[in-house]
C-alpha positions as CSV (number, residue, x, y, z in Angstrom):
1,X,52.4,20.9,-38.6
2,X,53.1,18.0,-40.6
3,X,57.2,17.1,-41.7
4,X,57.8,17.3,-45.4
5,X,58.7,14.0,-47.2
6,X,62.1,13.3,-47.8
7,X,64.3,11.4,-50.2
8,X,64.6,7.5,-49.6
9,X,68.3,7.4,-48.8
10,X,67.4,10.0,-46.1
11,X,64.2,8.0,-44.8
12,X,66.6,5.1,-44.2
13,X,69.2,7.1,-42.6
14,X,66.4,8.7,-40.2
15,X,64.8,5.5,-39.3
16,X,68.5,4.5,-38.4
17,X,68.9,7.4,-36.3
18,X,65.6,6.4,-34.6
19,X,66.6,2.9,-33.9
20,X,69.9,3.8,-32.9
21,X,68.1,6.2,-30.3
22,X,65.8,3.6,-28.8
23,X,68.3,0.9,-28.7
24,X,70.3,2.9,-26.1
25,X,67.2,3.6,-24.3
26,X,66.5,-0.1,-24.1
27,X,70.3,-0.4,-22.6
28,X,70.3,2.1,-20.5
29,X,72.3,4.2,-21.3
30,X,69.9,7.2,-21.7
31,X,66.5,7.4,-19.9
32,X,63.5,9.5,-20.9
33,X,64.8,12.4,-22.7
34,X,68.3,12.4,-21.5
35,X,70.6,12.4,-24.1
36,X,70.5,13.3,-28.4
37,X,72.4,11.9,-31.2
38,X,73.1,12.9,-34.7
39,X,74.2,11.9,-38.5
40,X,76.2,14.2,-40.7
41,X,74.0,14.6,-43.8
42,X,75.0,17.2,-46.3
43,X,75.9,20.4,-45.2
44,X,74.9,19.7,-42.0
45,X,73.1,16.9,-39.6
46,X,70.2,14.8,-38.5
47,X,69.5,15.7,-35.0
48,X,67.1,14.7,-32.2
49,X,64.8,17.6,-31.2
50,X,65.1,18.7,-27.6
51,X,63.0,17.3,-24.8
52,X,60.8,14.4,-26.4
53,X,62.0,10.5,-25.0
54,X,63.1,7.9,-27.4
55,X,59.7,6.0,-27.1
56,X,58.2,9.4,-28.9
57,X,60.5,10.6,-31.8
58,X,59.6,9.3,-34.9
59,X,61.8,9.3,-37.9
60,X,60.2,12.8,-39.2
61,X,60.5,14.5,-36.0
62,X,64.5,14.4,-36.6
63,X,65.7,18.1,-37.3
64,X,68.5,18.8,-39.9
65,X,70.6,21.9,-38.3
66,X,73.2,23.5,-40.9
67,X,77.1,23.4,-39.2
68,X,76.3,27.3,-39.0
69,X,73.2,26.1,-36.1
70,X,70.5,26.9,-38.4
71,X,67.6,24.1,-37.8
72,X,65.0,23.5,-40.5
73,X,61.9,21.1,-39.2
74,X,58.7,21.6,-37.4
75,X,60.5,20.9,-33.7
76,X,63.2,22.3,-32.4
77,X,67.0,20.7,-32.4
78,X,68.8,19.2,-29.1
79,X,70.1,21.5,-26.7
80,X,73.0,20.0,-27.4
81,X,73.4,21.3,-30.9
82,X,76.2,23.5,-30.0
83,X,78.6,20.4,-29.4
84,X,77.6,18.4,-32.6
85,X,77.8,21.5,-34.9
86,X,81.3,22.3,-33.8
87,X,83.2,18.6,-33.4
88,X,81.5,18.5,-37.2
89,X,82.7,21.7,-38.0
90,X,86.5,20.5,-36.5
91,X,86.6,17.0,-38.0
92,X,85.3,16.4,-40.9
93,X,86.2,12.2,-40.5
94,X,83.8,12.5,-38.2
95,X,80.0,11.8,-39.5
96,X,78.1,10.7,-35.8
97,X,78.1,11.6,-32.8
98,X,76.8,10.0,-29.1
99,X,75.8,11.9,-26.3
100,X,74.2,9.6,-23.1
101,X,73.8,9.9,-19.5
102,X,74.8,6.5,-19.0
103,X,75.1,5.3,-15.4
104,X,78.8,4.4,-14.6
105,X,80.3,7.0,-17.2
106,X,78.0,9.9,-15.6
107,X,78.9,8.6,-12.4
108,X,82.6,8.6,-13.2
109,X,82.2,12.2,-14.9
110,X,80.7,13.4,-11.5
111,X,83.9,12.4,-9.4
112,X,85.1,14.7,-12.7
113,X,88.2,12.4,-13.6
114,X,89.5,10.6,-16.7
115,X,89.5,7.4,-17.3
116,X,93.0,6.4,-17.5
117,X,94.6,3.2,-18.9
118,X,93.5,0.7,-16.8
119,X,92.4,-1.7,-19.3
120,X,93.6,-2.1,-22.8
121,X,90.2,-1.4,-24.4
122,X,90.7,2.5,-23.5
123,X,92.5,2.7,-26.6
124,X,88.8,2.2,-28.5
125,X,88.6,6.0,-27.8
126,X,91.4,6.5,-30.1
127,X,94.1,7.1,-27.3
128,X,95.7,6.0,-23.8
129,X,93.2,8.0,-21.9
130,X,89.1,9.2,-22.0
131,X,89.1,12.7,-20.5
132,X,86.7,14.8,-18.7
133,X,85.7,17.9,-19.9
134,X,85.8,20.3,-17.3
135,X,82.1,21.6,-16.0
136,X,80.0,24.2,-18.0
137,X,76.2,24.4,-18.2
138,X,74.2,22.1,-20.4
139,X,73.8,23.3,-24.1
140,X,76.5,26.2,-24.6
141,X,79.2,27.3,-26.6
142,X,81.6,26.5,-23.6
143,X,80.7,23.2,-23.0
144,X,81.0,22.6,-26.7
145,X,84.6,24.1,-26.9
146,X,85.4,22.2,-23.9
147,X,84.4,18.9,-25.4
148,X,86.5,20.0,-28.2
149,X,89.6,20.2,-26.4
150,X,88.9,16.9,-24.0
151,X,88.2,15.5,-27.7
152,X,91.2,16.1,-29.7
153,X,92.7,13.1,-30.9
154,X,90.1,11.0,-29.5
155,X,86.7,9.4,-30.4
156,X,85.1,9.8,-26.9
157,X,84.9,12.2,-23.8
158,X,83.4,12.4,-20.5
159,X,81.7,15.6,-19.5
160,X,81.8,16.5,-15.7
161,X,79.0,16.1,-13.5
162,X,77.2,15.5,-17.2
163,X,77.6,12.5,-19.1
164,X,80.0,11.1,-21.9
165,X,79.9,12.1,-25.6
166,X,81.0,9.5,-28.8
167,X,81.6,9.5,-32.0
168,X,82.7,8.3,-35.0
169,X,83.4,7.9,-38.8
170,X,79.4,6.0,-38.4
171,X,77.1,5.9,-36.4
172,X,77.6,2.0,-35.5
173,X,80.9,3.1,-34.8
174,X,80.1,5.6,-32.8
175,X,77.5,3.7,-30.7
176,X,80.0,0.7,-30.4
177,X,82.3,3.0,-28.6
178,X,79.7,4.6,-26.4
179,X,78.5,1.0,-25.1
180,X,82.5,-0.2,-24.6
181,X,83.1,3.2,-22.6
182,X,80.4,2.5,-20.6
183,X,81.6,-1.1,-19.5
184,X,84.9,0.8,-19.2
185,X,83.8,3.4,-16.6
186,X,81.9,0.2,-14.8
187,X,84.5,-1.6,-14.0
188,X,87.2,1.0,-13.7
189,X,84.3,2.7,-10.5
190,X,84.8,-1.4,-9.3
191,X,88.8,-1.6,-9.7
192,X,88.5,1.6,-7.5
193,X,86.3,0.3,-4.9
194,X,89.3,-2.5,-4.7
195,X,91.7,-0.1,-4.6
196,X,94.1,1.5,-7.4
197,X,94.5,-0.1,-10.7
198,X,98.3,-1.1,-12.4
199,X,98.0,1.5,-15.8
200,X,99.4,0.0,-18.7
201,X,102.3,2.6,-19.7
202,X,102.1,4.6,-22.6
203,X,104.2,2.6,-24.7
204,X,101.9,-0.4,-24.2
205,X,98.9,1.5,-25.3
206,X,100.7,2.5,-28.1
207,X,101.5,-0.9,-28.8
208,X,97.2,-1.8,-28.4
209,X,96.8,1.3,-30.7
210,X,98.8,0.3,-33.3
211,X,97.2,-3.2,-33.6
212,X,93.9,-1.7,-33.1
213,X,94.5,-0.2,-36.8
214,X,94.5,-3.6,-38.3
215,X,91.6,-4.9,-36.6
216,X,88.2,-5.4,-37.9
217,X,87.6,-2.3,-39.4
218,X,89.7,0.0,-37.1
219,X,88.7,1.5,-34.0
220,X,90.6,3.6,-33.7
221,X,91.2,4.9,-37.5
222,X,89.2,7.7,-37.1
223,X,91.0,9.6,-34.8
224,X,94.3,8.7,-36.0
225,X,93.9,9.9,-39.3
226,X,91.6,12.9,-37.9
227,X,93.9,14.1,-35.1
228,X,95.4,17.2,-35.8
């Protein structure tokens, strides 16, 4: 069954999505089919359909899902869906969302601890901490309530013995913080093998998130202005 055509300023933001989605394959960060992504757009988003790799997906094989988890395409939506459709739902400053399997954040999320404030650059996620969503099967409501909670305030998460999810107010944003959290988790895993890092207090990341509002176009603006 062939896709219908769609507007131009929808072709462009699917062929974004598309790129986006191969570019973290070409990092990395997701292999194969591990992993889905998705745009706010209208009423509801730009997903990628469930169990096709990045190499595959074309821009018309996107599917837009309604907030309420009603799909309309000719494939079906990430198993994932759950997750996007309710941090969408929950903040509305949010319009993109990352979900990867990346190496050193999975293998972080499998020893099922946060990432604390080791390193400054935490506060990209929006606070002095990353935390890990506590274990729940792949592709349910619980595990999209419990990214919910580990998300509040915050423009990342790790999901235990999972992966890590992103997002952000776009969808550069939203990979840019991906791609820092992973450098994050890798050399937090190598501070570890060392031994235990200093953490900055919390006044000090409070200091870093303060500036982070003034710099370049603000980080960490998103989930200030979205938290509550």
């Amino acid at each position: 069954m062939n896709a219908p055509s769609c507007p131009d300023d929808e072709a462009a933001a699917r062929e974004e999505i598309v790129a986006a989605l191969r570019d973290l394959d070409a990092r990395g960060l997701n292999r194969g089919s591990s992993g889905n992504l998705s745009l706010r757009w209208g009423a509801g988003c730009l997903i990628t359909p469930t169990g096709m790799e990045a190499t595959q997906i074309t821009p018309c094989d996107l599917v837009w899902l309604g907030l309420d988890g009603k799909p309309r395409g000719h494939l079906r939506p990430s198993s994932e869906w759950h997750l996007h459709a309710a941090l969408y739902r929950k903040r509305p400053a949010l319009n993109a969302i990352v979900h990867t399997h990346a190496p050193y954040a999975t293998a972080l999320a499998c020893l099922r601890r946060d990432l604390p404030a080791f390193h400054y650059m935490v506060a990209v996620a929006g606070g002095d901490s990353v935390r890990c969503a506590p274990y729940h099967l792949f592709g349910t409501e619980a595990l999209s309530a419990a990214v919910l909670q580990a998300m509040d305030d915050r423009l990342a998460c790790l999901l235990a013995t999972h992966g890590a999810v992103s997002a952000g107010a776009t969808l550069r944003q939203a990979l840019k913080v991906m791609q820092e959290l992973e450098s994050l988790c890798q050399s937090y895993l190598a501070a570890l093998a060392a031994g235990e890092p200093v953490l900055l207090t919390a006044a000090e990341m409070a200091e870093v998130i303060e500036k982070f509002r003034g710099y370049g176009q603000g980080p960490v603006a998103a989930a200030a202005d979205d938290a509550g």
